[in-house]
C-alpha positions as CSV (number, residue, x, y, z in Angstrom):
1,X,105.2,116.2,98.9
2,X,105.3,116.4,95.2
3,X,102.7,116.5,92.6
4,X,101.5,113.7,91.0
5,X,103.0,112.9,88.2
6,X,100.6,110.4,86.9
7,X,102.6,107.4,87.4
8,X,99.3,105.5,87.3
9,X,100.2,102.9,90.3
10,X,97.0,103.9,92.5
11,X,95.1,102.8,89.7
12,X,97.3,100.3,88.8
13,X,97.0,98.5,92.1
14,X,93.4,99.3,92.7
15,X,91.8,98.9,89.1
16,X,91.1,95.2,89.4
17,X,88.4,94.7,92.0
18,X,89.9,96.7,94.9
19,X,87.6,99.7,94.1
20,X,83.6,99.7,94.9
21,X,81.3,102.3,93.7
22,X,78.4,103.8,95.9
23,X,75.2,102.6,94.6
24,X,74.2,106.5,94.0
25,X,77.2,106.4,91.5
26,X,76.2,103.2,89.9
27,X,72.4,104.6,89.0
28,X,73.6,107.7,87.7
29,X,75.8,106.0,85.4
30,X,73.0,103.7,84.4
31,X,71.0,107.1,83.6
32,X,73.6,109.4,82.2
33,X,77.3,107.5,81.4
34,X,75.9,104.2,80.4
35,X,79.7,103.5,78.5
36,X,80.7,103.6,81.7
37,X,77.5,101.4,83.1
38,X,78.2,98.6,81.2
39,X,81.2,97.5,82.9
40,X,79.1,97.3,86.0
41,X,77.7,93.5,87.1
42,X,75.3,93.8,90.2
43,X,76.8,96.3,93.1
44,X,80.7,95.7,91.7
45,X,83.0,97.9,89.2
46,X,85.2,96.4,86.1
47,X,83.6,93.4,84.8
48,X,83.8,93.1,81.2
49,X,80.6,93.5,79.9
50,X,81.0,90.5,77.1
51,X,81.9,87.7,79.2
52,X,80.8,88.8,82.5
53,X,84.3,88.4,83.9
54,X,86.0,90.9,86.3
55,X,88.8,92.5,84.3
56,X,92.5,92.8,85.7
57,X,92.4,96.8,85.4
58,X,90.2,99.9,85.0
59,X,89.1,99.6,81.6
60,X,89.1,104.0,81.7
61,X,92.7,104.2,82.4
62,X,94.8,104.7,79.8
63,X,98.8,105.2,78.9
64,X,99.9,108.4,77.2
65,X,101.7,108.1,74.3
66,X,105.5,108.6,75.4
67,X,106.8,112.1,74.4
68,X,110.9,110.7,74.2
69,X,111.9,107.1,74.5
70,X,113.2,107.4,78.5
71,X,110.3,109.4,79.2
72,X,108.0,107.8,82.3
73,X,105.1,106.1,81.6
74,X,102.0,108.6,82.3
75,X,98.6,107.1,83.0
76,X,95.0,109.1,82.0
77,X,91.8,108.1,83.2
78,X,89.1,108.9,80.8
79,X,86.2,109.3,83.3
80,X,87.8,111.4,85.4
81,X,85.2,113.9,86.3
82,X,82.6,110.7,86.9
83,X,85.3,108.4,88.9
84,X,84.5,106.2,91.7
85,X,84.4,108.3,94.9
86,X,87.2,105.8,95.6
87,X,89.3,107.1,93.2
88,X,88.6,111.0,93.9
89,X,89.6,110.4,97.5
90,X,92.7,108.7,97.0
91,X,95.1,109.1,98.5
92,X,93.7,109.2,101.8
93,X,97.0,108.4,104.6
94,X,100.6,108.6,104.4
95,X,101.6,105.1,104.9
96,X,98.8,104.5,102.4
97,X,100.9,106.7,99.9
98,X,104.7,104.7,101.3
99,X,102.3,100.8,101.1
100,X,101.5,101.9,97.3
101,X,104.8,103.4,96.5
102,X,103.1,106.6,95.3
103,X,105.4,109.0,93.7
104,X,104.1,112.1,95.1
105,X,106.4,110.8,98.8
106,X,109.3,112.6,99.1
107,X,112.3,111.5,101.9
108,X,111.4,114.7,104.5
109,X,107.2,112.9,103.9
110,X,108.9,109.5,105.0
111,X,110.8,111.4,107.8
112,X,107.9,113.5,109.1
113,X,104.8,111.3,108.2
114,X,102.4,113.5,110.7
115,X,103.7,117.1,109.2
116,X,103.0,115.2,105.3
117,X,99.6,113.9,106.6
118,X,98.6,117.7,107.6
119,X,100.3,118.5,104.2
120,X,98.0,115.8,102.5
121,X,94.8,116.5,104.4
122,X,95.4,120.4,103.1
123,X,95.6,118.9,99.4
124,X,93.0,116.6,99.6
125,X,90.3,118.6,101.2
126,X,88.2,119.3,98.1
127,X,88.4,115.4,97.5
128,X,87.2,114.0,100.4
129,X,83.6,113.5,101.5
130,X,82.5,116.0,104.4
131,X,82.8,113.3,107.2
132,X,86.4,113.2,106.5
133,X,87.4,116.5,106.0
C-alpha cells in the first residue's frame, strides 16, 4: 500500500452529498467554525449558503498550485483537523479503496486484499472511531 498522494478522488467522489456529519459535529461548528457552519442546511453538509442549493463538491477542498506542468494534480482540504468524521475514517475497506480507484492500491493490495486490509486497519487505527478499531 502506498501513501496518499493526495490525488483528491475520495473527496472528489464523496464531496457532493455523499458525506453526512454527526450532529455533535454540526453544533460545534455552529459554536466554534461557523465559516464552516454556514454551508450546513438542516442535518446535511455542502449547501451553498446563498442559494440554499447543495453544491457539486466540498467547498474546503482545494487544488494545489502545480509545482511543473506534468505534475499530478494535488488536492488540500482546508478543514482538515475539523472534517466530517466521514472523511477522517476514510478509507475504511479494500474494495472500498479498488471501487474509488484510490491511489494508495498497489497490484500485491489487489492480489492479497485480506493481508492489505490488515495493512489498512494498522494505518487507519488512529482514524477510526473505537467501535471499529
Amino acid at each position: 500500500m502506498k501513501a496518499c498522494n493526495q490525488c483528491g478522488k475520495c473527496c472528489i467522489k464523496y464531496g457532493d452529498g455523499d458525506l453526512s456529519a454527526t450532529q455533535e459535529e454540526i453544533d460545534l461548528w455552529e459554536i466554534f467554525n461557523p465559516e464552516i457552519f454556514k454551508f450546513v442546511k438542516g442535518s446535511e453538509i455542502w449547501f451553498d449558503p446563498e442559494s440554499g442549493l447543495r453544491l457539486k463538491k466540498c467547498p474546503f477542498l482545494g487544488l494545489e498550485d502545480k509545482t511543473t506542468l506534468l505534475a499530478a494534480n494535488k488536492y488540500t482540504c482546508s478543514i482538515y483537523l475539523d472534517r466530517p468524521e466521514d472523511c477522517s475514517h476514510y478509507p475504511s475497506l479494500i474494495a472500498e479503496m479498488i471501487r474509488d480507484e484510490c491511489e494508495m492500491i498497489d497490484a500485491a493490495d489487489i492480489e492479497k486484499p485480506k493481508q492489505a486490509q490488515i495493512k489498512l486497519d494498522v494505518l487507519m487505527k488512529d482514524s477510526r472511531p473505537a467501535s471499529l478499531k
